[in-house]
C-alpha positions as CSV (number, residue, x, y, z in Angstrom):
1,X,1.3,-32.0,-8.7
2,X,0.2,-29.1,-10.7
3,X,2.4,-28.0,-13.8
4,X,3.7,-24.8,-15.0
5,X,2.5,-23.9,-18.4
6,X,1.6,-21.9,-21.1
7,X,-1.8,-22.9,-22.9
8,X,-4.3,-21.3,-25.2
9,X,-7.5,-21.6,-24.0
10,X,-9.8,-23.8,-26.0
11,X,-13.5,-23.3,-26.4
12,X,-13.9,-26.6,-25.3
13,X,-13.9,-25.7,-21.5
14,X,-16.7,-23.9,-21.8
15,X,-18.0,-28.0,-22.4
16,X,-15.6,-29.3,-20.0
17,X,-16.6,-26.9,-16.8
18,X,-19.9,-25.9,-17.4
19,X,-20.9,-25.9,-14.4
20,X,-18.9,-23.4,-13.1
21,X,-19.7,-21.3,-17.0
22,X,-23.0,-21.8,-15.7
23,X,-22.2,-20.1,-12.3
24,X,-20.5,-17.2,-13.7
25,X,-22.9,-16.0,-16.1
26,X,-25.4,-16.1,-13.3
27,X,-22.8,-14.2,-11.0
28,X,-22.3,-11.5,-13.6
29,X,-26.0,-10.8,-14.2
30,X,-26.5,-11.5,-10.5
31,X,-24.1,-8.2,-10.2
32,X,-24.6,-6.4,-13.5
33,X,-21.1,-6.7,-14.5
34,X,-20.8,-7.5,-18.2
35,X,-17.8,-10.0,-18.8
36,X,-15.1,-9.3,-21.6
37,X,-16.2,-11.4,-25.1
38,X,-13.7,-13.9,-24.4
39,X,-13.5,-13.6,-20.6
40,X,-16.0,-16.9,-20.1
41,X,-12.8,-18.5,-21.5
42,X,-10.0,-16.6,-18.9
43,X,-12.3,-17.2,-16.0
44,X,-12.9,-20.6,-16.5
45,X,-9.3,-21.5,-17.0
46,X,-8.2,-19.5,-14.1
47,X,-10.7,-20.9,-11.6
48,X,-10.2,-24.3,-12.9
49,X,-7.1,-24.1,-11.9
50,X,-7.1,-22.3,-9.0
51,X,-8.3,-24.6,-6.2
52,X,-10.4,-24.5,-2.8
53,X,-10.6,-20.0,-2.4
54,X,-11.4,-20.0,1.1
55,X,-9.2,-18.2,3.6
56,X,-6.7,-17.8,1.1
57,X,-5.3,-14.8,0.3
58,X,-5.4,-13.8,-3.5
59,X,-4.8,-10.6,-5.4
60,X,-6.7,-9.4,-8.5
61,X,-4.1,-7.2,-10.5
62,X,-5.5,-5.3,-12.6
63,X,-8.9,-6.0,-11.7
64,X,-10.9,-2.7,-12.6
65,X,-14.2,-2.6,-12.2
66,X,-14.3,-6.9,-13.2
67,X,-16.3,-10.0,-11.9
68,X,-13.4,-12.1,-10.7
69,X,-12.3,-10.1,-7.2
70,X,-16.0,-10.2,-6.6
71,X,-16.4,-14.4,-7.3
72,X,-13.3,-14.8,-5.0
73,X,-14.6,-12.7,-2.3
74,X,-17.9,-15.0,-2.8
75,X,-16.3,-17.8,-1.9
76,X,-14.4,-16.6,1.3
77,X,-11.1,-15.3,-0.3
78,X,-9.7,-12.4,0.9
79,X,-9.1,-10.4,-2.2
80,X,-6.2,-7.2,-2.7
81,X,-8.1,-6.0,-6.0
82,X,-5.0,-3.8,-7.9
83,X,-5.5,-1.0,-10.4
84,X,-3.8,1.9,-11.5
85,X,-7.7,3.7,-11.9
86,X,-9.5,4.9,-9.3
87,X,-12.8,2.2,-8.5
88,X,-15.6,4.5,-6.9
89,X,-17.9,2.7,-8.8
90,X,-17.1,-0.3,-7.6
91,X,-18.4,0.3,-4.0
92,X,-21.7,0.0,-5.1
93,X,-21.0,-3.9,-4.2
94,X,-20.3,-2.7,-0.2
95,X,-23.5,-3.8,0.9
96,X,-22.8,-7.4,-0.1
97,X,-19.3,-7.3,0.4
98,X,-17.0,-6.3,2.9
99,X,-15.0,-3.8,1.2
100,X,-12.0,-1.6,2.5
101,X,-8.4,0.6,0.8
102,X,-5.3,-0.3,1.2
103,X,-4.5,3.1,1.8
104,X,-6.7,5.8,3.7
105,X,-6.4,7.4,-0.4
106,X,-7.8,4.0,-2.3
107,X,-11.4,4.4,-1.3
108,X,-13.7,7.6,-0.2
109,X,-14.9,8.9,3.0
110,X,-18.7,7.9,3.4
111,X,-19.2,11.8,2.7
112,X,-17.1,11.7,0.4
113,X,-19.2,9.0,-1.3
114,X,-22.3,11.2,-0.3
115,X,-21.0,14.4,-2.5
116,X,-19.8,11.5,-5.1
117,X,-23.3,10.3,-5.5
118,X,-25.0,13.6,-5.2
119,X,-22.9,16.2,-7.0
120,X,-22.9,18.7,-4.3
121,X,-19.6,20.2,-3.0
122,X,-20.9,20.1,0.8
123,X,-23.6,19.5,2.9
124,X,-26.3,16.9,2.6
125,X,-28.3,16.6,-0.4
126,X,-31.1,18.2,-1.0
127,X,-34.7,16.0,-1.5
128,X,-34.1,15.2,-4.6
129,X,-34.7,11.5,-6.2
130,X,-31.0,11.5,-6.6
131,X,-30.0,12.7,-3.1
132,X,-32.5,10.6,-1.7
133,X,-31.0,7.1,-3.1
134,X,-27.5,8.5,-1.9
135,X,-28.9,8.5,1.4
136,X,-31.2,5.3,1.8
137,X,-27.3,3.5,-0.2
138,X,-25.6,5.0,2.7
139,X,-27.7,4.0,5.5
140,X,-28.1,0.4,4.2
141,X,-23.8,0.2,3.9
142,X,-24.4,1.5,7.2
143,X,-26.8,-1.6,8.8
144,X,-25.4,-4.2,5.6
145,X,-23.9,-7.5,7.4
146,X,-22.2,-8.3,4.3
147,X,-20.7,-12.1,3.7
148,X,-17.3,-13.4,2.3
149,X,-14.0,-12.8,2.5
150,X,-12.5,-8.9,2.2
151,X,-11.9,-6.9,-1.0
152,X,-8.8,-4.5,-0.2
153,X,-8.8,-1.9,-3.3
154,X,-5.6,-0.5,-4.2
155,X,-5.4,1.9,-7.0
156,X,-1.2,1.4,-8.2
157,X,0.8,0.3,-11.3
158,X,1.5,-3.0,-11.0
159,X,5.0,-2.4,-11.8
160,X,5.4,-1.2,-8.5
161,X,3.8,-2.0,-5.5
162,X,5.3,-0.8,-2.3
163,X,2.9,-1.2,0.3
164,X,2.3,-5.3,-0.4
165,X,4.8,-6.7,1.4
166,X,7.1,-9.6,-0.3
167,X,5.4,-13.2,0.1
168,X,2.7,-12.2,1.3
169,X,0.0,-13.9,-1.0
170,X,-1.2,-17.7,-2.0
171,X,-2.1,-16.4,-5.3
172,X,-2.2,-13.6,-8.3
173,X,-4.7,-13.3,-10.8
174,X,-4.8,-11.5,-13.9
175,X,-7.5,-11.7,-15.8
176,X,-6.5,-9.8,-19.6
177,X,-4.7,-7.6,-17.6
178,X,-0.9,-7.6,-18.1
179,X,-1.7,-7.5,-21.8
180,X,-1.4,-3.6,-21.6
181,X,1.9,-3.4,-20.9
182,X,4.3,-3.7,-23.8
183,X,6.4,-6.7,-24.5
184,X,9.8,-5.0,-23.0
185,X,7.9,-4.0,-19.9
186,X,6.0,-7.3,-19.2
187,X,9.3,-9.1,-17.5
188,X,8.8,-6.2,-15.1
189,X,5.4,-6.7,-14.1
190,X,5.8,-10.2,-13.6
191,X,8.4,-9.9,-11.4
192,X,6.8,-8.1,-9.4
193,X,4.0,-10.3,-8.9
194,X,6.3,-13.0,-8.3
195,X,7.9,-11.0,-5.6
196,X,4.2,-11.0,-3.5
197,X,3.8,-14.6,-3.6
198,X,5.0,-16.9,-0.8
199,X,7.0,-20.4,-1.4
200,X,4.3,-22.6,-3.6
201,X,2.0,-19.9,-4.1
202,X,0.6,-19.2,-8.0
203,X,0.5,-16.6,-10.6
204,X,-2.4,-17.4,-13.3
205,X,-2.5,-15.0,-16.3
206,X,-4.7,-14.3,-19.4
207,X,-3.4,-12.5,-22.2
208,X,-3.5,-12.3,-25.9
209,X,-1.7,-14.6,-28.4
210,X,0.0,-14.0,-31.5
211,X,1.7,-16.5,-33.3
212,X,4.4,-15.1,-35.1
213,X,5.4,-11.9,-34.1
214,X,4.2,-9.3,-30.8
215,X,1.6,-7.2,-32.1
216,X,-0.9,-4.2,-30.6
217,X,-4.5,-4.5,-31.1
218,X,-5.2,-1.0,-31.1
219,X,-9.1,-1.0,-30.0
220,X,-8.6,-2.7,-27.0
221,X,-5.1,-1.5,-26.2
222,X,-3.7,-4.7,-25.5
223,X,-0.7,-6.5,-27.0
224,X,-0.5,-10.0,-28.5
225,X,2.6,-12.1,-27.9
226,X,4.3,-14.8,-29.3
227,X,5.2,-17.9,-27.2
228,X,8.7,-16.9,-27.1
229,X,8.1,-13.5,-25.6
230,X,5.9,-15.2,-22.9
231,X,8.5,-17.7,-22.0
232,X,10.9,-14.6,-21.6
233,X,8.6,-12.7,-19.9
234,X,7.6,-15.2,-17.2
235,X,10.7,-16.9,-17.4
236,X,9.8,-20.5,-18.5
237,X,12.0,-22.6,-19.9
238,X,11.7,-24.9,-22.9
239,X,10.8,-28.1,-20.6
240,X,7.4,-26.2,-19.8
241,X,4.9,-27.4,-21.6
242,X,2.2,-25.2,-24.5
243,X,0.3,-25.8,-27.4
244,X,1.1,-22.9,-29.1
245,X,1.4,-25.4,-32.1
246,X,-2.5,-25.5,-32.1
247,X,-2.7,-21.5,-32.4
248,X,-4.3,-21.7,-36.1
249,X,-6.4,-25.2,-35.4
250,X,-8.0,-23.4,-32.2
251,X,-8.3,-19.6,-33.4
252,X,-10.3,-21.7,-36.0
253,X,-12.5,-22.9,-33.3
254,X,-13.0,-19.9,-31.0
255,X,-14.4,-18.1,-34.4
256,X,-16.8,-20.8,-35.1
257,X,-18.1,-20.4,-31.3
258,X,-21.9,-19.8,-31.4
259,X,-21.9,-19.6,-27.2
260,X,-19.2,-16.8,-27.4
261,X,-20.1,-14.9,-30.7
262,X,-24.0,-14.9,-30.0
263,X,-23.9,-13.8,-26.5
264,X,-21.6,-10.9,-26.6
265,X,-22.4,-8.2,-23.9
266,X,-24.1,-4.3,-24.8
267,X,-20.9,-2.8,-24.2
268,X,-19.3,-3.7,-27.5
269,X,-22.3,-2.1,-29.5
270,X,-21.9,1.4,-28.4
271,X,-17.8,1.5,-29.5
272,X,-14.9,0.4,-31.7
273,X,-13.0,1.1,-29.0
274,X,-12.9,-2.2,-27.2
275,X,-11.8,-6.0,-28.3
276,X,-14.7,-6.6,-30.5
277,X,-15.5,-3.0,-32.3
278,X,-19.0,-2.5,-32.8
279,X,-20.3,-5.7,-31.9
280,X,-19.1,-7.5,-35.0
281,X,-18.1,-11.2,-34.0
282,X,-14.6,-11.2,-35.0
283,X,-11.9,-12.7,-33.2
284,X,-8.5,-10.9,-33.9
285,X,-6.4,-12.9,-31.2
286,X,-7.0,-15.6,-28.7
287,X,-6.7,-15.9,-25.1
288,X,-4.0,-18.0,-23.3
289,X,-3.3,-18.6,-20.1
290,X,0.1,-18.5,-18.2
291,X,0.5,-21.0,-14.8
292,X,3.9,-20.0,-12.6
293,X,4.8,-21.6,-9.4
294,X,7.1,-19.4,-6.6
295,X,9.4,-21.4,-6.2
């Protein structure tokens, strides 16, 4: 039977399930998504531990514009992909996906996705290079058979989610998501997520670790907690199981990592305002992975 726990990720699984590493870096160039410096790490250990994906029914909170609601879909879940920002740019993806809102509000109006593309305030565009994709995208969303299970965008907080009814869902992902809310706000989420999960059904979580005391890593916006704040927060008692007493021995590894640290994605050249400023391979925190079972 699978265990609730609380593990920092090694670099070793990127050894251990490379096959599936593999897989996802194909995916994400596949879809031109560039994945998070560390994210090869959160993904793996999610889906790892995640089990057969089809015909169940799986949220992505705080999934943005990322690669994981899109790998899930790919593999016949049905995905509810929650975030408090609006995802326009995501429906790019609706001619291989099936793709639909949760509310009339959560995803545009094929005209409105026509002025979206186009810049114009009405009408059709005119025949420009620009107006002429927005029409040849249209029509082939409009003839597209597209495969997989169904990705429901819902642009909310996850603190509170109204319109997802209670048990309701076989699983929750969060892929370094929850790690923007501060440590007193955290229990909150949670329990909310909890609340959308039927009897059995899993919450798996990546966040950042600290090993002494909650801190905020300003360039990515994300906090770091301590084990003891994650137990709180997700309300794991002492019998659950973590290596948290490995924090220094494997922060030492994930900065030797040549597979991470030479393969980091564009994105973090052009910014210091992201997990890795500038490009520079330097590992501030870790990622480590929460498992909790509805009871």
């Amino acid at each position: 039977m699978p265990e609730e726990k609380i593990e920092i990720i090694p670099v070793e699984i990127l050894g251990r399930q490379r096959t599936l590493v593999e897989e996802l870096k194909s995916f994400s160039h596949k879809l031109g998504i560039e994945l998070g410096w560390h994210y090869l790490l959160d993904l793996a250990w999610i889906l790892s531990h995640l089990g057969e994906l089809k015909g169940r029914r799986i949220m992505d909170a705080g999934a943005g514009l990322g690669l994981v609601q899109w790998y899930l879909a790919e593999h016949g879940a049905d995905v509810l992909s929650v975030d408090r920002s609006s995802r326009t740019e995501m429906l790019r993806l609706r001619t291989r996906y099936r793709i639909d809102g949760l509310r009339p509000q959560d995803i545009p109006t094929p005209g409105e996705l026509l002025r979206l593309k186009t810049g114009r305030a009405s009408g059709l565009p005119g025949k420009t290079a620009a107006g002429l994709r927005a029409v040849a995208g249209l029509i082939a969303a409009a003839i597209a058979r597209p495969s997989g299970g169904l990705v429901t965008i819902y642009n909310q907080d996850l603190l509170d989610l109204p319109d997802v009814p209670s048990a309701s869902l076989d699983a929750v992902v969060a892929v370094s998501a929850l790690e923007h809310n501060p440590p007193e706000e955290l229990p909150k989420v949670v329990n909310e997520l909890m609340r959308l999960l039927r009897p059995g059904g899993v919450l798996l979580a990546t966040l950042g670790t600290s090993r002494d005391k909650d801190w905020f890593h300003e360039p990515s916006r994300g906090w770091c907690y301590t084990e003891a704040t994650l137990r709180k927060a997700f309300d794991l008692p002492k019998s659950v199981r973590s290596n948290y007493n490995r924090h220094d021995e494997l922060m030492a590894e994930l900065k030797a990592c040549a597979e991470l640290r030479d393969n980091l994605a564009r994105m973090y050249f052009l910014s210091a305002d992201n997990g890795m400023p500038w490009g520079k391979w330097d590992p501030q925190y870790q990622p480590v992975g929460v498992y909790k079972i509805k009871v």
